[in-house]
KOLMIMAR-562474 format. One record per residue (C-alpha): x, y, z; residue in three letters; residue number from 0. Coordinates in steps of 0.5 Angstrom, whole numbers, plus 500, padded with zeros to 3 digits. Layout:
<dobas>
+-----+-----+-----+-----+-----+
:  c1 :  c2 :  c3 :  aa :   i :
+-----+-----+-----+-----+-----+
:   X :   Y :   Z : ALA : NUM :
...
+-----+-----+-----+-----+-----+
</dobas>
This chain:
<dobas>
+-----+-----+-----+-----+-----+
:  c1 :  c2 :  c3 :  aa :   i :
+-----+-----+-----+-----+-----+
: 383 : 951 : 878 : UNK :   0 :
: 378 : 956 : 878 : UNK :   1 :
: 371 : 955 : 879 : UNK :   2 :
: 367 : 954 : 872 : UNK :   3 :
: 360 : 955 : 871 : UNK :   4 :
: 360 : 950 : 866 : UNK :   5 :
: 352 : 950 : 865 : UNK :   6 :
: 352 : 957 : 863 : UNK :   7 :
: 358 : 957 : 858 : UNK :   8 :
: 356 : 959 : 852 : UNK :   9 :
: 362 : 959 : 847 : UNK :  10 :
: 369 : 957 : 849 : UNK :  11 :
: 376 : 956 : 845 : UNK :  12 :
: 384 : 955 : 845 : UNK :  13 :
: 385 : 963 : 846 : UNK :  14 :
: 390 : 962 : 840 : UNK :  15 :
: 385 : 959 : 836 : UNK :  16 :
: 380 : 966 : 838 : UNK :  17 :
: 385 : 971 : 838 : UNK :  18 :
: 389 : 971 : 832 : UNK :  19 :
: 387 : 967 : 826 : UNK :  20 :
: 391 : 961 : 827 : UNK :  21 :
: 389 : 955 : 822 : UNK :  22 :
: 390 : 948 : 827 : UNK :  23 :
: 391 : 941 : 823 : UNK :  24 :
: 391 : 935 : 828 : UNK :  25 :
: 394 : 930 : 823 : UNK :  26 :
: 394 : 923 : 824 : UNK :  27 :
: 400 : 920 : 819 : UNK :  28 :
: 398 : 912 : 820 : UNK :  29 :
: 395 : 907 : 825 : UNK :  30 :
: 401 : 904 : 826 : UNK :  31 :
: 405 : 904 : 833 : UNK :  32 :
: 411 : 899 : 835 : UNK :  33 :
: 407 : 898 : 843 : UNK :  34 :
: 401 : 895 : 843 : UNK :  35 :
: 397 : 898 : 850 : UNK :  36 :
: 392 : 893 : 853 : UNK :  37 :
: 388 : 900 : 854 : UNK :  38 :
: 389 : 903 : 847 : UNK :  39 :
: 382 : 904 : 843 : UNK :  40 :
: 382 : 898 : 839 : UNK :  41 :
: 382 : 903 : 832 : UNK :  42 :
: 388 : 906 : 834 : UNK :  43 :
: 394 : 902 : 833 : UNK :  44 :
: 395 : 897 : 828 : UNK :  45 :
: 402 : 893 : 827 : UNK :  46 :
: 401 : 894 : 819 : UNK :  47 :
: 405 : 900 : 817 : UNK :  48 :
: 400 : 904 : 813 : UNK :  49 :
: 403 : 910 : 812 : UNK :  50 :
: 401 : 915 : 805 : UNK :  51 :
: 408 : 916 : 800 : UNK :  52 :
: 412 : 922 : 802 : UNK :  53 :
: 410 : 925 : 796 : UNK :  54 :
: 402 : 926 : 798 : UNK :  55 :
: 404 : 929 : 805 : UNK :  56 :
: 408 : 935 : 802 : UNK :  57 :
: 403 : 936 : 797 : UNK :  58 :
: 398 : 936 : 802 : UNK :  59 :
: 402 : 942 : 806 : UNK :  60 :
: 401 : 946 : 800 : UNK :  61 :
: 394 : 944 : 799 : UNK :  62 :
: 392 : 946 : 806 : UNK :  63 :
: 397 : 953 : 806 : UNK :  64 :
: 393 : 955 : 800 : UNK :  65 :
: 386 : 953 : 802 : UNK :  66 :
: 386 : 956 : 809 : UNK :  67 :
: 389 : 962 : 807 : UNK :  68 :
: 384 : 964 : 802 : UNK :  69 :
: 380 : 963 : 808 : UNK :  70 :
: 383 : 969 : 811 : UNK :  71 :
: 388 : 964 : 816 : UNK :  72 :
: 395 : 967 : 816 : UNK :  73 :
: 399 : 962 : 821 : UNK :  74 :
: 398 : 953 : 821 : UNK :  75 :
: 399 : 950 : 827 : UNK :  76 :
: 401 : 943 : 825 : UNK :  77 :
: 400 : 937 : 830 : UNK :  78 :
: 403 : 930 : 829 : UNK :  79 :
: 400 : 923 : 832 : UNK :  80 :
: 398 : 916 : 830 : UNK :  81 :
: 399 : 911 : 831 : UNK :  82 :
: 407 : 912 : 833 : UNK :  83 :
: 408 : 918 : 828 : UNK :  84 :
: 416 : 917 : 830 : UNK :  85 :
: 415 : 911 : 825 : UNK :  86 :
: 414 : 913 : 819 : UNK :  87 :
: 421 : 913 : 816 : UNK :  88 :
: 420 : 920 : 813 : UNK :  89 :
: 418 : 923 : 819 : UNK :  90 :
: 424 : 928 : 820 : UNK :  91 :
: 423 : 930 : 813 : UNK :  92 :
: 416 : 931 : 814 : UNK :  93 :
: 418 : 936 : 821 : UNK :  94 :
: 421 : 940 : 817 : UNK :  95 :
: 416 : 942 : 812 : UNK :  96 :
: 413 : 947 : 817 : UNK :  97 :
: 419 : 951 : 817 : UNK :  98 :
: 416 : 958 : 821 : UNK :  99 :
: 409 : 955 : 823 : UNK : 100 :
: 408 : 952 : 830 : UNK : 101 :
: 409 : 944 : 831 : UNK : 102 :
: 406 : 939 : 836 : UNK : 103 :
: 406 : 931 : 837 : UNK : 104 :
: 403 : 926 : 840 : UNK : 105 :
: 409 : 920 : 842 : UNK : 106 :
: 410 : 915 : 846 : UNK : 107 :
: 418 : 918 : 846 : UNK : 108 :
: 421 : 912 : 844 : UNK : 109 :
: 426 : 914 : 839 : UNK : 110 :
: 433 : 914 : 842 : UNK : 111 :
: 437 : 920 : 844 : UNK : 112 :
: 440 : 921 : 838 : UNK : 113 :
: 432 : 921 : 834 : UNK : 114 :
: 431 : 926 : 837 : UNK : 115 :
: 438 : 931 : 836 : UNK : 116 :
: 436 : 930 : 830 : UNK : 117 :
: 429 : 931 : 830 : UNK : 118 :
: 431 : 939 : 834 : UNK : 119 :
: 434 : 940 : 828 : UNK : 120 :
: 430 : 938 : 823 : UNK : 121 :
: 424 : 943 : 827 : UNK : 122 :
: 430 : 949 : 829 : UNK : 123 :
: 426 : 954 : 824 : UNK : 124 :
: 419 : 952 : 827 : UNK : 125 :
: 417 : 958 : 831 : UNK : 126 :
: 414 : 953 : 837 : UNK : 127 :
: 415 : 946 : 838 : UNK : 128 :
: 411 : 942 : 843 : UNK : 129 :
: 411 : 935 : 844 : UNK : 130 :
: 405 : 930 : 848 : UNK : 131 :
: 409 : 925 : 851 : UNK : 132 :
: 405 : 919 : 853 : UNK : 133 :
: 407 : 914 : 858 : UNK : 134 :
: 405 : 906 : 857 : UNK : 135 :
: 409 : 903 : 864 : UNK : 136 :
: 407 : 896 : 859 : UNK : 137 :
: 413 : 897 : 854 : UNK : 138 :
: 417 : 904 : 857 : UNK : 139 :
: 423 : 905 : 862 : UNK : 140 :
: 421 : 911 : 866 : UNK : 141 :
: 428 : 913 : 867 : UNK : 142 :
: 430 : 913 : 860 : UNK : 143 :
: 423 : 917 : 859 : UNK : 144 :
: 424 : 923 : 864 : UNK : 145 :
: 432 : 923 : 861 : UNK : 146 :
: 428 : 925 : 854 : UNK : 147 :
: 423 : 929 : 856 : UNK : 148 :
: 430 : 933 : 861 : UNK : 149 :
: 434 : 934 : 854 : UNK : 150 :
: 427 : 937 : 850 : UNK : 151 :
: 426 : 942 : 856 : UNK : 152 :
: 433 : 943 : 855 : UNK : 153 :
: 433 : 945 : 849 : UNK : 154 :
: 426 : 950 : 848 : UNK : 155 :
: 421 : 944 : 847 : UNK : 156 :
: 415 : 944 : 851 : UNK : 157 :
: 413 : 937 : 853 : UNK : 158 :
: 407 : 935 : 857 : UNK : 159 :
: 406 : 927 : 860 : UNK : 160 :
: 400 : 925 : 857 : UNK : 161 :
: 398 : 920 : 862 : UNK : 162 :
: 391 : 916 : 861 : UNK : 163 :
: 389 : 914 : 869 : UNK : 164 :
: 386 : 907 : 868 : UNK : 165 :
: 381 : 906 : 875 : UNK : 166 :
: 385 : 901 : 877 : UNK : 167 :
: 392 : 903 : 877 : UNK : 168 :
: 390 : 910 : 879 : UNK : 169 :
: 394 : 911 : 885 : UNK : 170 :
: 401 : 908 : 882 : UNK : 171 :
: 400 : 911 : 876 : UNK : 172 :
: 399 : 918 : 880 : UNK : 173 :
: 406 : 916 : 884 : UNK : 174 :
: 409 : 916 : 879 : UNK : 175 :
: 406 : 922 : 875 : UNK : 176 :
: 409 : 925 : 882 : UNK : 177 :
: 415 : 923 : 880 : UNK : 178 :
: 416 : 927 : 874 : UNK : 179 :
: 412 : 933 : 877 : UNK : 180 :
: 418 : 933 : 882 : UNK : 181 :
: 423 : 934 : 875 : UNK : 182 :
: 419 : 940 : 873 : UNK : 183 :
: 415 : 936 : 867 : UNK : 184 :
: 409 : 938 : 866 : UNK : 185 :
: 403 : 932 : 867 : UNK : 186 :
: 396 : 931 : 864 : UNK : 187 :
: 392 : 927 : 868 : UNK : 188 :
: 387 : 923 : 862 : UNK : 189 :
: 381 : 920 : 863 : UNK : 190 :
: 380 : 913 : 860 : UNK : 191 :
: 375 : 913 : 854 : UNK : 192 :
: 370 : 907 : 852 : UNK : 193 :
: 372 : 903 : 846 : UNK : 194 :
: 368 : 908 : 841 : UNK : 195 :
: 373 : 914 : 843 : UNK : 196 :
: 365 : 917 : 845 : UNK : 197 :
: 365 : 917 : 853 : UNK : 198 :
: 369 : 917 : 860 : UNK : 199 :
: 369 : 909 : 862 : UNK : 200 :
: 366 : 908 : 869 : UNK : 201 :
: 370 : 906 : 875 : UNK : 202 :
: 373 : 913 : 878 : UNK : 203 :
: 370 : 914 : 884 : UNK : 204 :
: 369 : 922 : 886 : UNK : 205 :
: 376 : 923 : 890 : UNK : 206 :
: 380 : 921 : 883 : UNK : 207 :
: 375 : 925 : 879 : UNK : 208 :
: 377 : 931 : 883 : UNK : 209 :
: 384 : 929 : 882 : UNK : 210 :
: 384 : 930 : 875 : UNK : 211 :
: 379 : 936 : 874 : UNK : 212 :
: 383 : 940 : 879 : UNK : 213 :
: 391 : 938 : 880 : UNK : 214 :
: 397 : 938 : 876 : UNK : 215 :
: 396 : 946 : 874 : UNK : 216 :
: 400 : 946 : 867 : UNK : 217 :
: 406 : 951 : 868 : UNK : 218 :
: 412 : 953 : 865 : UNK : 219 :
: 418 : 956 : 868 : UNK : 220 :
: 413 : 956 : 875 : UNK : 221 :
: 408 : 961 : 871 : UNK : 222 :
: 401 : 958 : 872 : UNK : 223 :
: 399 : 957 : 863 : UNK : 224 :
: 391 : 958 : 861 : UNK : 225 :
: 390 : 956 : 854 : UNK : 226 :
: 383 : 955 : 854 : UNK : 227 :
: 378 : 961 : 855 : UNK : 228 :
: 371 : 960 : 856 : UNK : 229 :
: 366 : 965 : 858 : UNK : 230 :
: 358 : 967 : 860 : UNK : 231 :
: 357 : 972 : 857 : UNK : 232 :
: 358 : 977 : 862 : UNK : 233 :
: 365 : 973 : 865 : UNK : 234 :
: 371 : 970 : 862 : UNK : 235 :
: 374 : 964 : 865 : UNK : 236 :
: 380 : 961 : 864 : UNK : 237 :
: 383 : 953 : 865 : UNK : 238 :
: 389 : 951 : 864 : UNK : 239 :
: 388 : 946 : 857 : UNK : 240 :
: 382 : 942 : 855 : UNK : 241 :
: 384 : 936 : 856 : UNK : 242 :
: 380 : 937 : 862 : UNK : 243 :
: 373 : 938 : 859 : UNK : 244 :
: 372 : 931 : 860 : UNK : 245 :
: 374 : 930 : 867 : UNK : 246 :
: 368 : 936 : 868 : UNK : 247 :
: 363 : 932 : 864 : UNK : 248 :
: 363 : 938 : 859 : UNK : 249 :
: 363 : 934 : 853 : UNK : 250 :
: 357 : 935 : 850 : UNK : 251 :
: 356 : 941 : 844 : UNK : 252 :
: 351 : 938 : 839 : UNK : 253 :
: 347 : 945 : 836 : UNK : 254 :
: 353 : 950 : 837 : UNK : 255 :
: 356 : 954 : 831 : UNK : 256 :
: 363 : 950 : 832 : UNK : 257 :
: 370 : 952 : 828 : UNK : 258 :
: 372 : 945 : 826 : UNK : 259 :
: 372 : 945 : 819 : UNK : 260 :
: 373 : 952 : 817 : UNK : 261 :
: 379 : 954 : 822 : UNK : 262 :
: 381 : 946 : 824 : UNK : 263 :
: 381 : 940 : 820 : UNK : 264 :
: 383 : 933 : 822 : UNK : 265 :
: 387 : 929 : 817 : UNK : 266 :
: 387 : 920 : 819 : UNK : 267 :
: 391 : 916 : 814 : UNK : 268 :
: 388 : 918 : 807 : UNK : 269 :
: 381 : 922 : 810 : UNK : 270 :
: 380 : 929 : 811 : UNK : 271 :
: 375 : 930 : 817 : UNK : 272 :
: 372 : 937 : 820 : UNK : 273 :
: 374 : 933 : 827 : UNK : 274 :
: 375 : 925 : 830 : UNK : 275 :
: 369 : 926 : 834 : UNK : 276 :
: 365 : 930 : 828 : UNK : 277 :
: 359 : 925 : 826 : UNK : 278 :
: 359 : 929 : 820 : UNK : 279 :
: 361 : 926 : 813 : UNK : 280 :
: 368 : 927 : 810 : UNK : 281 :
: 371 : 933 : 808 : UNK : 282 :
: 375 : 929 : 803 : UNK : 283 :
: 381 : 924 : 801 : UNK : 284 :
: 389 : 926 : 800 : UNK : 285 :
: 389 : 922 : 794 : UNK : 286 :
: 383 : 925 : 791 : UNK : 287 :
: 382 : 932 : 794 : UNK : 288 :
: 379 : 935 : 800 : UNK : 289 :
: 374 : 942 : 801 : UNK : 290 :
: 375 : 945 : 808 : UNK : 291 :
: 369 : 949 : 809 : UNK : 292 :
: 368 : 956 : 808 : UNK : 293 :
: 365 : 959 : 815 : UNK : 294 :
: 364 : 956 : 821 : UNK : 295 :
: 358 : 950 : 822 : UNK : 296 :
: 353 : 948 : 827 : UNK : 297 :
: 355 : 942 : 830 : UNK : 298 :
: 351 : 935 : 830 : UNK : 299 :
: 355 : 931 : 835 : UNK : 300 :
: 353 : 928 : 841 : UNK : 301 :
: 359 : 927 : 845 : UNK : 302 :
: 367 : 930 : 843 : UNK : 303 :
: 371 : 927 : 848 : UNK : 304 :
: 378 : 929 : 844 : UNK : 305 :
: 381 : 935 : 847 : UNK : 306 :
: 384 : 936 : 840 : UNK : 307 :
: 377 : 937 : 838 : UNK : 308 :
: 374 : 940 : 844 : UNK : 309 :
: 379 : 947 : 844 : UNK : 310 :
: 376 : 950 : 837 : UNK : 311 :
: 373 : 955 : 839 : UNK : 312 :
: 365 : 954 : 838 : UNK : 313 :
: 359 : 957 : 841 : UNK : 314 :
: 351 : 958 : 842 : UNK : 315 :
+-----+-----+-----+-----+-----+
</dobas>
């Protein structure tokens, strides 16, 4: 990983979100998930489906489309997550409403084979399909796992593990992360979060830090990827995703001009929010309307611990 001078870093960004105009939207379908992780955030899952009627999610795409393009935005990138978003049982319809756009999901892949064949059609006229595949050793087959993720890079998807390192399964958990690894899957190490989702918990020690701010280079047919641009002003710098932020402590951009709200938005349930870590009232409700906002804002946030938060670009 190349060396970051993160205290002189004065604006940063996912590179497609800085250099076209691309409009991000992180949406959480609902709370409920068929696992229920000892590690999870206790807000985050819940075994009350508590999904919206389909007929809100379609009309929400053509609110989103219609707002972020009068804003000068002429692509959408549409990332699913929950909860489980594979539970929703109108999911495969709700794929394949982003038709020419990009589209990413957050799953802990437990779906059978024969979903996901469904799922590669519903998405076949999407322009990018990315899946974060999350690893529970709680409730998943490691072996059923790979065979999922092997069948998706076969068939043109982009997959990266998703691996939250609890401090004391640490060095099991990296074993099998270098099992996948060996397979050509790509492998985000994560840090575990407190309970409020607001900082990295204590108990890594300098070794595991170090392992998980520079090992496990993102890549893509042996080709080294760099999502993120940061600069200082005079010199650019480039990190793999953003996901790393917090393992280099930099997760703190209170008072910088941030794009949150006016080139991304967060959708929990029925709430539309400028980003999950953002303190700042809501933008709206899909039942009752939403505004995105109109320019970039200043950030009155403390902490941004979510990588889907921290890559929209932002500086000081």
């Amino acid at each position: 990983m190349i060396n970051v001078p993160w205290e002189n870093i004065t604006a940063f960004g996912q590179q497609t979100l800085l250099d076209s105009k691309l409009f991000n939207i992180s949406w959480i379908l609902g709370r409920f998930c068929n696992y229920k992780c000892s590690y999870c955030w206790p807000y985050a899952n819940s075994q009350t489906l508590d999904h919206q009627e389909l007929e809100v999610y379609i009309k929400t795409f053509d609110e989103i489309r219609a707002q972020a393009s009068h804003n000068g935005f002429t692509s959408f990138h549409w990332s699913f997550s929950g909860g489980e978003p594979t539970a929703y049982k109108h999911f495969l319809e709700i794929a394949s409403r982003v038709l020419l756009d990009s589209t990413h999901m957050t799953t802990n892949l437990s779906p059978g084979i024969q979903w996901w064949e469904r799922w590669l059609v519903a998405t076949n006229l999407s322009k990018r399909r990315s899946i974060t595949a999350s690893f529970h050793h709680e409730f998943a087959d490691e072996q059923a796992f790979e065979d999922k993720i092997l069948m998706l890079m076969q068939n043109n998807v982009l997959v990266t593990v998703n691996q939250v390192m609890v401090p004391e399964l640490f060095y099991n958990t990296l074993e099998r992360c270098s099992r996948l690894r060996s397979k050509g899957i790509n492998v985000t190490l994560k840090p575990q979060s407190d309970p409020t989702a607001s900082k990295v918990i204590s108990g890594y020690t300098d070794d595991m830090l170090k392992i998980m701010q520079d090992d496990y280079q993102q890549s893509v047919l042996g080709e080294n990827i760099y999502q993120v641009r940061l600069t200082d002003g005079t010199n650019n710098y480039y990190i793999d995703q953003a996901e790393r932020f917090n393992a280099f402590g930099f997760n703190q951009f209170q008072g910088w001009t941030c794009n949150a709200g006016y080139q991304s938005i967060i959708i929990r349930g029925n709430e539309v929010k400028r980003a999950y870590s953002c303190r700042d009232e809501k933008l709206g409700t899909l039942t009752e309307g939403f505004k995105i906002f109109e320019n970039p804002k200043v950030c009155i946030t403390k902490n941004c611990v979510s990588s889907a938060d921290s890559k929209i670009p932002k500086s000081k």
